[in-house]
C-alpha positions in Angstrom: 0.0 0.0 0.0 2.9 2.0 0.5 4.2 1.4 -2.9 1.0 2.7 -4.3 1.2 6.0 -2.5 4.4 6.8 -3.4 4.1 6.0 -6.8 1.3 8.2 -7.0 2.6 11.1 -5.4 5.4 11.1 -7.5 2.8 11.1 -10.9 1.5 14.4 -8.7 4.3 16.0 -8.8 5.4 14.6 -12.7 1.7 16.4 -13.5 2.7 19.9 -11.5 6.2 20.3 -12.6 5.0 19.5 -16.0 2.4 21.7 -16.2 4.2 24.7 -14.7 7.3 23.9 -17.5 4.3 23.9 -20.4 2.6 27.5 -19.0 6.3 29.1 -18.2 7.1 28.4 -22.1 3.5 29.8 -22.7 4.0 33.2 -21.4 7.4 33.4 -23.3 6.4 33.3 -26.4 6.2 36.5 -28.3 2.8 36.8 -29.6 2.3 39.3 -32.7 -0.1 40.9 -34.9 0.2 41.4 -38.5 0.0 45.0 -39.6 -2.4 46.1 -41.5 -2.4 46.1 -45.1 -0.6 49.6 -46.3 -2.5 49.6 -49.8 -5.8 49.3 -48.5 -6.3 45.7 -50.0 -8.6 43.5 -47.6 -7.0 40.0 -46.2 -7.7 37.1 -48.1 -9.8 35.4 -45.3 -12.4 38.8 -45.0 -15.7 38.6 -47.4 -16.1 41.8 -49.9 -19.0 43.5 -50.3 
């Protein structure tokens, strides 16, 4: 019973230091926006009228 216990608290913490790894890279990244079209042209993926 012992076994089982410790085995599982050491999945626990696997799972939490894996997790905290995973968001830290997350936050890192550099997201960015594309800038807007300088022609007035509209993006491929917007409908025209």
């Amino acid at each position: 019973m012992k076994l089982v216990m410790v085995i599982s608290i050491i999945i626990c913490i696997v799972v939490i230091v894996v997790t905290a790894l995973v968001t830290t890279k997350a936050y890192s990244f550099k997201h960015t926006v594309d800038p807007e079209p300088v022609d007035g042209t509209k993006h491929s993926g917007e409908k025209t009228s």
